[in-house]
C-alpha positions, 0 to 999 in steps of 0.5 A, a space after each residue: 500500500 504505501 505511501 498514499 495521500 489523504 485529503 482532509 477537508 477542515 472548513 465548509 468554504 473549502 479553505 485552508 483544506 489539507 492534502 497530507 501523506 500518509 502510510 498505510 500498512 501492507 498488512 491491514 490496510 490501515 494507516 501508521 499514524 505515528 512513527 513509534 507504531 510502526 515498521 518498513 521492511 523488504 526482502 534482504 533474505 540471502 535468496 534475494 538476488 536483486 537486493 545483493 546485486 543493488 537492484 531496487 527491491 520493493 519497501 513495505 510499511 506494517 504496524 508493529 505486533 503491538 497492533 494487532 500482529 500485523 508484522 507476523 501475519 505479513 511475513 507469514 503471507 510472504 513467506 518468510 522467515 521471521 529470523 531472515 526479516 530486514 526490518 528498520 523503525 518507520 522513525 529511522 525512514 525520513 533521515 534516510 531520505 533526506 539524505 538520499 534526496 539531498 543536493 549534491 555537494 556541488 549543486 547550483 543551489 549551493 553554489 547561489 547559497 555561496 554566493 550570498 
């Protein structure tokens, strides 16, 4: 499921209306509401021959066993072993992507903020 969009009406005019992102749970279907409630996962197992080769492989998001043990019927339905599971805190997610999608060092826009 992912990361999806979720439009919140807040007023009858339509104004300051807000779209938001939200992760919903592969499992449930439900959204994580706040980092602590859940986990990303992907398949890191040594038969996985795409992750050892630096192909991109799919990211799942579940709740946390604490919330209905989604994280164990998950991979159960995917056929994993719980010992061979590659899972990281939802709250770890963000700095990661933030660096990932960070300005080269070199940028033009380093170059302006130089500049100034």
């Amino acid at each position: 499921m992912g990361i999806k969009l979720i439009y919140e009406p807040l007023h009858k005019q339509g104004e300051p209306d807000i779209t938001r992102p939200a992760i919903i749970c592969d499992e449930c279907g439900r959204e994580i509401e706040s980092a602590g409630e859940g986990l990303y996962m992907f398949d890191g197992r040594l038969e996985h021959e795409d992750y050892w080769l630096s192909r991109p492989v799919d990211i799942y998001f579940v709740h946390k066993n604490h919330h209905g043990g989604c994280w164990s019927r998950f991979i159960e339905r995917m056929g994993w072993e719980e010992s061979s599971v590659t899972d990281n805190e939802l709250g770890d997610l963000p700095g990661y992507l933030s660096n990932v999608l960070a300005e080269p060092p070199d940028s033009p826009a380093d170059r302006i903020w130089r500049e100034k």
